[in-house]
C-alpha atoms as a printed R data frame, in Angstrom:
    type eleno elety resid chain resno      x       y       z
1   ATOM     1    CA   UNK     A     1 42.267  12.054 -32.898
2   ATOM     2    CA   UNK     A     2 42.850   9.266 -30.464
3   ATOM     3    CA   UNK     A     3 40.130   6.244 -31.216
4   ATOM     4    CA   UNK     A     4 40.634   4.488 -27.910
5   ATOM     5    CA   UNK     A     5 38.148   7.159 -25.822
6   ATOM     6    CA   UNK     A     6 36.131   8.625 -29.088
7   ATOM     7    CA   UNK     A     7 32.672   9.132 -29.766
8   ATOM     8    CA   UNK     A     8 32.518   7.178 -32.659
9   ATOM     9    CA   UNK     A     9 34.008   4.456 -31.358
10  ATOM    10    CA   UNK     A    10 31.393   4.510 -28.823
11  ATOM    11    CA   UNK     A    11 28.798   4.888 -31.372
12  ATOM    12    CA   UNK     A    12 29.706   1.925 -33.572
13  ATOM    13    CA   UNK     A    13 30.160  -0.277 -30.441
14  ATOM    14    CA   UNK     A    14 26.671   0.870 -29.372
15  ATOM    15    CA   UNK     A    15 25.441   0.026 -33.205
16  ATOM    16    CA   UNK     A    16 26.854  -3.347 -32.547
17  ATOM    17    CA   UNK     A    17 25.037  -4.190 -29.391
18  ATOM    18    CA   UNK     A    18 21.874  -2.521 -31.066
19  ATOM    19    CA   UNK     A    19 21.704  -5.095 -33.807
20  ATOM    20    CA   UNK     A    20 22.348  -1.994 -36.687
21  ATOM    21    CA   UNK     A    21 25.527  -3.492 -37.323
22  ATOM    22    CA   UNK     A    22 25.078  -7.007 -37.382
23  ATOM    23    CA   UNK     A    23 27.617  -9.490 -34.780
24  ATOM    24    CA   UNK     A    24 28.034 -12.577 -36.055
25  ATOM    25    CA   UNK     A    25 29.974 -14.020 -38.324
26  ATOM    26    CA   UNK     A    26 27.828 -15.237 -41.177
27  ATOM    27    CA   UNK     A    27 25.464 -12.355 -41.254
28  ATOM    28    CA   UNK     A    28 28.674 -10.019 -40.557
29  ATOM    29    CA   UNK     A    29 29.087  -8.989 -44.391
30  ATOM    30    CA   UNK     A    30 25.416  -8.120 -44.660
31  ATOM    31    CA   UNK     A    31 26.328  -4.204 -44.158
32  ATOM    32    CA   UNK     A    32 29.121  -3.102 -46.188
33  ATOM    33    CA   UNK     A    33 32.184  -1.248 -44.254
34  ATOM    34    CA   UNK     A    34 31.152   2.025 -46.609
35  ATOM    35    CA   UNK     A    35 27.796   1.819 -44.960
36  ATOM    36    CA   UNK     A    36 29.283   1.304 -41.625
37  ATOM    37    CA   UNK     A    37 31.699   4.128 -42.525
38  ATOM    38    CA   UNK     A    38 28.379   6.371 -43.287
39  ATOM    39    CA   UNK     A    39 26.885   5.764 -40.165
40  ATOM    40    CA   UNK     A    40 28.625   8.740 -38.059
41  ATOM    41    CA   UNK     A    41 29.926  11.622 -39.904
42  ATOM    42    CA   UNK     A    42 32.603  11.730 -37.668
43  ATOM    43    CA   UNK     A    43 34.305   8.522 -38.833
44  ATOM    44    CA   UNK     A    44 35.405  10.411 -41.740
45  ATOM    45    CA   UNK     A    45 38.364  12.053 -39.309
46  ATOM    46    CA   UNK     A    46 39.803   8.543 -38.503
47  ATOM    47    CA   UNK     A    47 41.395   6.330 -41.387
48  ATOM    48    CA   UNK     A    48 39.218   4.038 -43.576
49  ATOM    49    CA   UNK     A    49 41.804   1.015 -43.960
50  ATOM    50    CA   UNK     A    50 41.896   0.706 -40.220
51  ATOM    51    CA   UNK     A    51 38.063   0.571 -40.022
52  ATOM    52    CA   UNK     A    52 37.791  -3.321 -40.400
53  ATOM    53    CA   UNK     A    53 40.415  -4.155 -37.749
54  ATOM    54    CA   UNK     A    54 38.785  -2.105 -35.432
55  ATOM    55    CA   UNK     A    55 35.133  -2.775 -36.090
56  ATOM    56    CA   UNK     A    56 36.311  -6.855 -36.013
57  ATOM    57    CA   UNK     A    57 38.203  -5.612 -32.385
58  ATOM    58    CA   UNK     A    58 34.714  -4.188 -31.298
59  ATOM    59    CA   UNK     A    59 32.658  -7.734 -31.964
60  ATOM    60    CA   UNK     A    60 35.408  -9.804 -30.477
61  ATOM    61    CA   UNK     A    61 35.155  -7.461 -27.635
62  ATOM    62    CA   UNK     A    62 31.212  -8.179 -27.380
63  ATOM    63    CA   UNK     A    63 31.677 -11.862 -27.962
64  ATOM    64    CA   UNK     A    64 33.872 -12.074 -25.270
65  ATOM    65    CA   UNK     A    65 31.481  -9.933 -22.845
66  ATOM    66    CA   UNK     A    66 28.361 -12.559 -23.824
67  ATOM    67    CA   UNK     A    67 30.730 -15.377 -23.512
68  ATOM    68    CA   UNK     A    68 31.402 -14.455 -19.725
69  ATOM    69    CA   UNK     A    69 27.902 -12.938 -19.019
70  ATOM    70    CA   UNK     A    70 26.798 -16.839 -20.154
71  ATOM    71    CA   UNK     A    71 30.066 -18.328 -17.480
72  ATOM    72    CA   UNK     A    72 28.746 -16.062 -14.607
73  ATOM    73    CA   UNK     A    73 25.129 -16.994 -15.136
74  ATOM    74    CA   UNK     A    74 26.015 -20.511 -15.564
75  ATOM    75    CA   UNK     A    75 28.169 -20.165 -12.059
76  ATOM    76    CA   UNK     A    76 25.421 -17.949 -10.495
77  ATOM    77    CA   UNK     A    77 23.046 -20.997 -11.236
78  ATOM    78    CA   UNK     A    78 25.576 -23.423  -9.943
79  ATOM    79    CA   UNK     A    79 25.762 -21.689  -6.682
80  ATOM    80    CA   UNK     A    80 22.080 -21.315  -6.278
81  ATOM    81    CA   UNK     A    81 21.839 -25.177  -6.784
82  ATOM    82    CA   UNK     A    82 24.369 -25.813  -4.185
83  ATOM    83    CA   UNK     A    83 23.291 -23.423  -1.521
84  ATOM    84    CA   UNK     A    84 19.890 -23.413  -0.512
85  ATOM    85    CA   UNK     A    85 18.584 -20.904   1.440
86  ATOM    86    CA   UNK     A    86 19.037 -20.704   5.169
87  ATOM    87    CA   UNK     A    87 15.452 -20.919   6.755
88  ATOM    88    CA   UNK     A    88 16.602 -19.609  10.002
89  ATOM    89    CA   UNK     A    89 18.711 -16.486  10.860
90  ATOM    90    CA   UNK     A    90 22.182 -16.330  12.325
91  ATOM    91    CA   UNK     A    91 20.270 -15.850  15.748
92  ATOM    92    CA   UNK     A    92 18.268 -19.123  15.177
93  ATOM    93    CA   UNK     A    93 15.363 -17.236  14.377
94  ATOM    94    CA   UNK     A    94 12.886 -17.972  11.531
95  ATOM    95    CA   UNK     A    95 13.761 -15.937   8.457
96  ATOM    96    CA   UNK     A    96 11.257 -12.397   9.329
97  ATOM    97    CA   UNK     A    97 10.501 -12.128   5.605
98  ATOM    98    CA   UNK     A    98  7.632 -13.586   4.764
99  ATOM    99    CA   UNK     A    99  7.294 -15.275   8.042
100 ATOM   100    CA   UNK     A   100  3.589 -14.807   9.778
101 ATOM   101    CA   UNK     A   101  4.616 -12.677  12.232
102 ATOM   102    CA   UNK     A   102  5.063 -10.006   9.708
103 ATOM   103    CA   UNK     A   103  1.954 -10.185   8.209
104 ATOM   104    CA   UNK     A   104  0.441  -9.796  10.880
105 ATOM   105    CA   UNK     A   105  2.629  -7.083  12.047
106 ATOM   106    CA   UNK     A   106  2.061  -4.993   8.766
107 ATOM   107    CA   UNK     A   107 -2.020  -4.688  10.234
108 ATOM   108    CA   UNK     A   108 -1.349  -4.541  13.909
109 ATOM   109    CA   UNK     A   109  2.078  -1.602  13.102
110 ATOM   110    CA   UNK     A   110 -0.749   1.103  12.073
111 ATOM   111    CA   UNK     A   111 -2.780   0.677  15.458
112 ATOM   112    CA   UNK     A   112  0.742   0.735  17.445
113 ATOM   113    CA   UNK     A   113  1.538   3.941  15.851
114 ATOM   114    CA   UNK     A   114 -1.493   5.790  16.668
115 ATOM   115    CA   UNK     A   115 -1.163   4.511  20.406
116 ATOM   116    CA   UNK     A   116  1.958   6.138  22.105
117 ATOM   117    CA   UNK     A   117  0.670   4.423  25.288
118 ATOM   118    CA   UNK     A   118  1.523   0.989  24.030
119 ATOM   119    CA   UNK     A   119  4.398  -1.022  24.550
120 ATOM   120    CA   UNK     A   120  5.808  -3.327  22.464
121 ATOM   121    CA   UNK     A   121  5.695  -6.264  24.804
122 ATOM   122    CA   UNK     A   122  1.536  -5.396  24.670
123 ATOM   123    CA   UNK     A   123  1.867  -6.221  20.784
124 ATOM   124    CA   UNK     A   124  3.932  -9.204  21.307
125 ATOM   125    CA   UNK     A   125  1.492 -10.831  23.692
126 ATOM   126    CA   UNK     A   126 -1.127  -9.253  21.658
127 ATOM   127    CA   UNK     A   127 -0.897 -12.445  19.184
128 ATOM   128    CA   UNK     A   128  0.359 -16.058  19.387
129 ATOM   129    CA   UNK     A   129  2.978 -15.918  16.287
130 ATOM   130    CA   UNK     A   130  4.344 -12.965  17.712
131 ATOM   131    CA   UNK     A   131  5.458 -15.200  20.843
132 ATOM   132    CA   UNK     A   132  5.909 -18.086  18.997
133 ATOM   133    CA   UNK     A   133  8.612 -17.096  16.758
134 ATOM   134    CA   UNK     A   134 10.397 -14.405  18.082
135 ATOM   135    CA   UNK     A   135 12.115 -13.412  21.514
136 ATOM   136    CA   UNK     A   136 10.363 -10.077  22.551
137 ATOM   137    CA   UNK     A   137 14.188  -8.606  22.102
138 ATOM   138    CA   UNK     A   138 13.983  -9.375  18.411
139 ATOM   139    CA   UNK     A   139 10.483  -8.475  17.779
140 ATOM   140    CA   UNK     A   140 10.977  -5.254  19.038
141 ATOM   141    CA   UNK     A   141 13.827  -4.658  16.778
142 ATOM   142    CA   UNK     A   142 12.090  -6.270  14.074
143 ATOM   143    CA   UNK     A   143  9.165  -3.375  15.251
144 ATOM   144    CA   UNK     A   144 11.436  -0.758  14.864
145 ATOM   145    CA   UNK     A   145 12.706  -1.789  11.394
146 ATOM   146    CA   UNK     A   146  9.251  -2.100  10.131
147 ATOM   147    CA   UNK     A   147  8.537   1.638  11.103
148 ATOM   148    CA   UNK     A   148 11.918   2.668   9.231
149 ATOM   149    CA   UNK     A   149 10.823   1.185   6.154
150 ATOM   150    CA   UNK     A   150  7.628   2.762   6.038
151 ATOM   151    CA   UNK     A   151  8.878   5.616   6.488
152 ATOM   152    CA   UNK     A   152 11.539   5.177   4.189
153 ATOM   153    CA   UNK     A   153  8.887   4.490   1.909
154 ATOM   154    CA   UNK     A   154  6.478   7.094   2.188
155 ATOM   155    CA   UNK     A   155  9.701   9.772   1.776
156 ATOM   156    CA   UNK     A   156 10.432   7.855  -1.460
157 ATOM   157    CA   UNK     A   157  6.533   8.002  -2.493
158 ATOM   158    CA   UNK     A   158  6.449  11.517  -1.210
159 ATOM   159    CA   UNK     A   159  9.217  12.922  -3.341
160 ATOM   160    CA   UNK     A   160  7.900  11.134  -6.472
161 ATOM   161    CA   UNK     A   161 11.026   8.654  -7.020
162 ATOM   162    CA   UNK     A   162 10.871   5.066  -6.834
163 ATOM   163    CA   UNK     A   163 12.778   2.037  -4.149
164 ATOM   164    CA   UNK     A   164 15.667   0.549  -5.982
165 ATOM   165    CA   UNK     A   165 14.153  -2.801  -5.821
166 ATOM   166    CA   UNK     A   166 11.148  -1.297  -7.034
């Protein structure tokens, strides 16, 4: 049987990141290889003698993962140090999340809804922050958005599953 793609293979490298088998090197020797060996009962189809090699394969294989997980986050922390967030959008804009306007917007949207009659340039006059920060072009986009995601929402409360950021 080929080791490469096997279950057991998968199951010892799973044992590894588990802490069953233990990954460093000083407490390595704490499990013997015939206890390793015992672990699946279908490690007795692939060769014994080639059981260290591979199991020492598997930890360098991990190390190596947790080395470059701890290079990306390192890098990921670099680049949030040198780029700050933009406070404005590409339109020059304050950023809408968390902005006042859509506070507000999440209590006035509900009253909008239920009146058909109203227009959004009603709701944009309606309150000074509305005006302030936004061009009536991009609140009523920003409108229109807001209605998609509660929607979006309520379909994803509705059907008992959860948002991704959730």
């Amino acid at each position: 049987m080929k080791w490469r793609k096997s279950k057991s293979k998968r199951i010892l490298y799973n044992a590894l990141l588990e802490g069953i088998i233990l990954v460093d090197d000083k407490n390595f020797q704490q499990m013997s290889l015939e206890d390793v060996y015992s672990i699946d009962p279908d490690l007795a189809l692939y060769d014994y003698s080639k059981l260290k090699n591979r199991l020492n394969r598997l930890r360098n294989k991990i190390f190596e993962l947790d080395r470059r997980a701890d290079d990306d986050l390192i890098a990921f922390n670099n680049y949030k140090k040198n780029h700050k967030p933009s406070l404005f959008s590409h339109k020059g804009f304050i950023q809408w999340q968390g902005s006042s306007a859509q506070e507000h917007l999440w209590d006035d949207l509900e009253d909008y809804v239920k009146d058909p009659s109203m227009k959004p340039m009603e709701l944009w006059k309606s309150r000074p922050e509305y005006m302030n920060e936004f061009p009536l072009d991009a609140f009523r986009d920003k409108i229109k958005q807001e209605i998609r995601t509660a929607k979006y929402l309520h379909t994803l409360k509705e059907r008992g599953k959860q948002h991704r950021a959730s």
